[in-house]
C-alpha positions in Angstrom: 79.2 101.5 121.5 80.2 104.3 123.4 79.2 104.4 126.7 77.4 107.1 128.9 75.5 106.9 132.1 72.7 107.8 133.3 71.8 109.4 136.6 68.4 109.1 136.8 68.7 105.1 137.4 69.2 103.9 140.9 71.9 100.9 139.6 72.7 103.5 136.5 71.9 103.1 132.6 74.6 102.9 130.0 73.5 103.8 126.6 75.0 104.4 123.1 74.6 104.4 119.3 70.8 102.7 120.2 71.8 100.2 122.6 71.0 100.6 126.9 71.9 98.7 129.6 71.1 98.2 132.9 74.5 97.7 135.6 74.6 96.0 138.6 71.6 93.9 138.6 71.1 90.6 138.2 71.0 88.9 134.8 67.5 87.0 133.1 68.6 83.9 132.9 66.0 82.7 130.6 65.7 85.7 128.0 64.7 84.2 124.5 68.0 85.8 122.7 70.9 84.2 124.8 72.0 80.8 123.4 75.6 81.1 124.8 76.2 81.4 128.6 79.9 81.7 129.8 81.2 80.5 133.4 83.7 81.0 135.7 85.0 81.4 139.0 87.7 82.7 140.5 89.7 82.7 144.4 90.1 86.6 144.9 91.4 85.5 148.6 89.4 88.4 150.4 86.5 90.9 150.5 89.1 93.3 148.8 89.9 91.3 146.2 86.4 90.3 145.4 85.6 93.9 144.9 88.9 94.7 143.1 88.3 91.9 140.2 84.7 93.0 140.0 85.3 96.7 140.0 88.3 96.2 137.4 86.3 93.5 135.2 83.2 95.4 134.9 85.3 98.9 134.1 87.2 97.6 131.3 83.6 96.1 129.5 82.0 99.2 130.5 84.7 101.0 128.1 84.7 98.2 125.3 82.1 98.9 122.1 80.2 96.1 122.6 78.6 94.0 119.7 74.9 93.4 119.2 75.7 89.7 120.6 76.6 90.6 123.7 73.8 90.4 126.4 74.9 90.4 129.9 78.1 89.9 131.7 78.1 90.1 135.8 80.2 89.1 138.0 79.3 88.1 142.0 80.5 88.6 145.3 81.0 84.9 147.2 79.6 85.2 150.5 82.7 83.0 151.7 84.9 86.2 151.3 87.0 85.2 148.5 85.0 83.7 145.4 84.1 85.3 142.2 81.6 83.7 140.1 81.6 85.4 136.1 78.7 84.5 134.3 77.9 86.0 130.8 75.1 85.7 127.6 75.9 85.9 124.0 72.9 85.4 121.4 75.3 82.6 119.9 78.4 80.8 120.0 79.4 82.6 116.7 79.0 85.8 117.8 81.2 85.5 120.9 83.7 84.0 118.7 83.8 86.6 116.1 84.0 89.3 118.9 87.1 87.4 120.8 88.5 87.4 117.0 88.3 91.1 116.7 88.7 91.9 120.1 90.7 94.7 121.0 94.0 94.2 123.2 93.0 97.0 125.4 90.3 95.1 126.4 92.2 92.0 127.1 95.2 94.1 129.0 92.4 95.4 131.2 91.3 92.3 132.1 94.2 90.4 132.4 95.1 93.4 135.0 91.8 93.2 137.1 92.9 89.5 137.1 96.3 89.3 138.1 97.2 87.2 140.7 93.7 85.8 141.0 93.4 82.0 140.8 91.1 80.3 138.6 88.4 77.6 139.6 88.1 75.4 136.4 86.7 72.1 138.8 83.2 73.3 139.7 82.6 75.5 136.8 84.3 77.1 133.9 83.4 77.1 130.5 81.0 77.6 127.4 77.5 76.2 128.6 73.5 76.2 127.0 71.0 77.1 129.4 69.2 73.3 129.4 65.3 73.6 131.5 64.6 75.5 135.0 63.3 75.0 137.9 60.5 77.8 137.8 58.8 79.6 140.6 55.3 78.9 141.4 53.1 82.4 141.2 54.8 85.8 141.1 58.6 85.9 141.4 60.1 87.9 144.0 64.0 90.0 142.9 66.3 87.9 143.8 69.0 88.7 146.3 71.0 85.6 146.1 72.5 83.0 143.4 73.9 79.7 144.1 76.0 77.8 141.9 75.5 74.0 142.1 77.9 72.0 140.4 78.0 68.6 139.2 80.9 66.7 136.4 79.0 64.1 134.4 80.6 61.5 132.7 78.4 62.9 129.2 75.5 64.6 127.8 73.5 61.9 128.3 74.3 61.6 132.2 74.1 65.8 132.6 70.2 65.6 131.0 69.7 62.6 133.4 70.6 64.3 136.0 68.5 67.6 134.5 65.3 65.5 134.1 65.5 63.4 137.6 65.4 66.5 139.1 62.7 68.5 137.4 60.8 65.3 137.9 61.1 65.1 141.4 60.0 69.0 141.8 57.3 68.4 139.0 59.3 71.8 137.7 58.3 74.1 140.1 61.3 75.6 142.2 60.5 74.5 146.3 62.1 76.0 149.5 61.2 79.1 151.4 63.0 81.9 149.6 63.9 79.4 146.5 63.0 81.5 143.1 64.2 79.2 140.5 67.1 76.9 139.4 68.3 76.6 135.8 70.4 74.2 134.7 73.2 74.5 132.2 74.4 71.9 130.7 78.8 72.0 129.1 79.7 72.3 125.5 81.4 69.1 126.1 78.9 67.3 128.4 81.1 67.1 131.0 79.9 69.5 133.9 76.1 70.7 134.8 75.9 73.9 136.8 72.7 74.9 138.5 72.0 78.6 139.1 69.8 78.9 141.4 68.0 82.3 142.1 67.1 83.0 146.1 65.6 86.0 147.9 68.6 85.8 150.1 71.8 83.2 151.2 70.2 83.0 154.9 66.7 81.5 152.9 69.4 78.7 151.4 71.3 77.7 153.8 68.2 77.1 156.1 66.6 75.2 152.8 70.4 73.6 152.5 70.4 72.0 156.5 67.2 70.8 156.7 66.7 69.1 153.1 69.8 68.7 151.0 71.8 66.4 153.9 72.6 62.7 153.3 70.0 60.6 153.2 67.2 62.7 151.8 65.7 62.3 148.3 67.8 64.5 146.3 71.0 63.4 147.6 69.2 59.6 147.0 68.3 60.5 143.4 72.5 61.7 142.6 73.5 58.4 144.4 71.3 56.5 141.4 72.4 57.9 138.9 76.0 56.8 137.0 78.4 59.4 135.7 77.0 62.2 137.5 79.6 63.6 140.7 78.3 66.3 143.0 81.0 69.6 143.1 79.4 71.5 145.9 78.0 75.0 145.7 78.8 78.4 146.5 76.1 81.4 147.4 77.3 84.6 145.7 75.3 88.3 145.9 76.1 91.5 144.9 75.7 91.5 141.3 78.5 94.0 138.9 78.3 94.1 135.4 75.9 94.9 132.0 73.0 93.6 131.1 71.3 94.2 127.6 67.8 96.2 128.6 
């Protein structure tokens, strides 16, 4: 696919031999054709370096032909200054394979030079993961302007979909929390690590939702307790969405 833009699109339009898509906005986490999501994160160690590794990352895909498996990949600015999440959709696991078997090395060098010198994150979240149920929001769905990643390392599939279904329990699936939009829950190739992300109007709406309802003691930090094989890893609230995204 060769790529063009559009000017007529406030976050621009990329378009080519049939294909569009949209840049810079956030992904939909629960389109029908994704049934491969990709995770990672990465210390960029400033505001500079956040912006460098998306900048570079994004560039290099945006001048890759890009297969018809390839749905979305965006990459987000930490709000501690430093973190990159990467989080991409493939149609399948086969597809992605077959592309990272052809895969150009000019892709790979461009990459590999957006990411140089950047640190990896491989505890809370890195990986090959299946979108597993969401947290969904109750009436119409604001944009949102905010993702947190929730992280968790289960001792197996079993203990991840425990985890999954004690929570959608206690919300009876609907996403709660001023601000709160929805939470999907992705659940490791090898069982071994959940991660949550969580769509929010903003980070303020979160960490005022975080202080007065996710401390010790209260029922979601009461249901992790109960449950064995299943570690909490923490979260991170990320914004400023840069990458592609299938229209």
């Amino acid at each position: 696919m060769t790529s063009t833009t559009s000017q007529n699109s406030p976050h621009g339009v990329y378009s080519g031999s049939g294909d569009a898509f949209r840049t810079d906005v956030f992904p939909e986490i629960r389109r029908p054709d994704s049934g491969l999501v990709l995770i990672s994160e990465w210390d960029a160690e400033s505001p500079e370096g956040q912006r460098a590794v998306q900048d570079g990352v994004a560039r290099a895909w945006e001048e890759t032909p890009l297969p018809a498996g390839f749905l979305s990949r965006v990459l987000f600015a930490g709000t501690d200054g430093r973190s990159v999440l990467d989080y991409a959709q493939w149609t399948t696991d086969a597809a992605h394979r077959e592309f990272v078997r052809r895969e150009e090395a000019g892709l790979r060098e461009r990459v590999a030079a957006a990411l140089d010198g950047v640190g990896g994150d491989g505890e809370a979240g890195y990986g090959r993961f299946r979108l597993y149920r969401s947290l969904l929001p109750e009436g119409v769905a604001p944009a949102p302007g905010c993702v947190v990643r929730v992280a968790f390392r289960t001792a197996g599939e079993g203990a991840a979909r425990q985890l999954v279904d004690g929570l959608m329990d206690m919300f009876d699936g609907w996403q709660s929390g001023t601000g709160g939009i929805a939470s999907h829950f992705h659940l490791s190739e090898d069982g071994t690590r959940v991660v949550n992300y969580s769509e929010w109007t903003d980070a303020e709406s979160h960490e005022r939702v975080a202080v007065a309802k996710l401390g010790s003691g209260g029922p979601v930090m009461r249901l992790l307790a109960s449950l064995p094989g299943v570690e909490p890893l923490g979260f991170r609230r990320y914004t400023a969405p840069r990458g592609l995204v299938r229209g």
